[in-house]
N, C-alpha and C positions, 0 to 999 in steps of 0.2 A: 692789232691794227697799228701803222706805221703812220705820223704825222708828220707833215714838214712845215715849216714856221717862215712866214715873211719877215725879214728883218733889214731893216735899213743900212747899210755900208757906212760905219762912223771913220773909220780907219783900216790900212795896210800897212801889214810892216813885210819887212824884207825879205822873211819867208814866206809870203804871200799867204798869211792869215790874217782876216780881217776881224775888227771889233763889229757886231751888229748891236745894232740896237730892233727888239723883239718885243714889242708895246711896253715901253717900257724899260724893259729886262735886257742886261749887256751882258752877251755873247760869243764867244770866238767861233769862227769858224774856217777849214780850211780853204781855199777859194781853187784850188788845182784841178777840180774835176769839175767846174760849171762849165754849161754848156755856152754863156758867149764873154767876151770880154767886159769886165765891170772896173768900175770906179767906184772911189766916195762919192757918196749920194745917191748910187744906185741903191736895188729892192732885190733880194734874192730871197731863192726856197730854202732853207736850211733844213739839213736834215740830218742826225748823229754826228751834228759836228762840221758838217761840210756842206759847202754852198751847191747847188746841186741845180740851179736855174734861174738868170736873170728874169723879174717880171717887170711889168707897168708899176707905177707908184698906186696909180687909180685900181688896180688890182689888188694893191698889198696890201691897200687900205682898207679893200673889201674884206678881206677875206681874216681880215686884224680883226674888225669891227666882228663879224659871224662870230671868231671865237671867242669875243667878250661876250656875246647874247649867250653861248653855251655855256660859258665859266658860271653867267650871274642865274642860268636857267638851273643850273646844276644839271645837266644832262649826264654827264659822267659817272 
C-alpha cells in the first residue's frame, strides 16, 4: 500500500524543493511533478519525496486529523 501525506509548504529553494511541514514532521520534497502551481503556504500530496498535488488547506486538515485517529487507534 502506497500513502501520500499532506504537508504544508514552509519553504522553496532554488532547485525547486520545498521544506513541508507534515503534522508536525519537516520534510523535503521535490515540487517538479505537481500537478498545479504552488507557493509558501500552500498543502500538497507528498508522496516518496515528491509533491505530487496541490489540495485545499480544509482538506489537508482533514485528512492530517484521520491519520492521527489511525496512528493513536493503532490500526497499523
Amino acid at each position: 500500500m502506497c500513502l501520500g501525506f499532506p504537508g504544508k509548504i514552509l519553504s522553496i529553494d532554488a532547485h525547486n524543493v520545498a521544506q513541508l511541514d507534515i503534522g508536525g514532521t519537516r520534510r523535503e520534497a521535490c515540487l517538479d511533478i505537481v500537478d498545479d502551481e504552488v507557493a509558501v503556504g500552500d498543502y500538497v500530496i507528498c508522496h516518496a519525496g515528491y509533491a505530487i498535488h496541490r489540495v485545499d488547506e480544509a482538506v489537508a486538515r482533514d485528512k492530517l486529523e484521520m491519520l492521527q485517529e489511525i496512528i493513536e487507534k493503532e490500526i497499523f
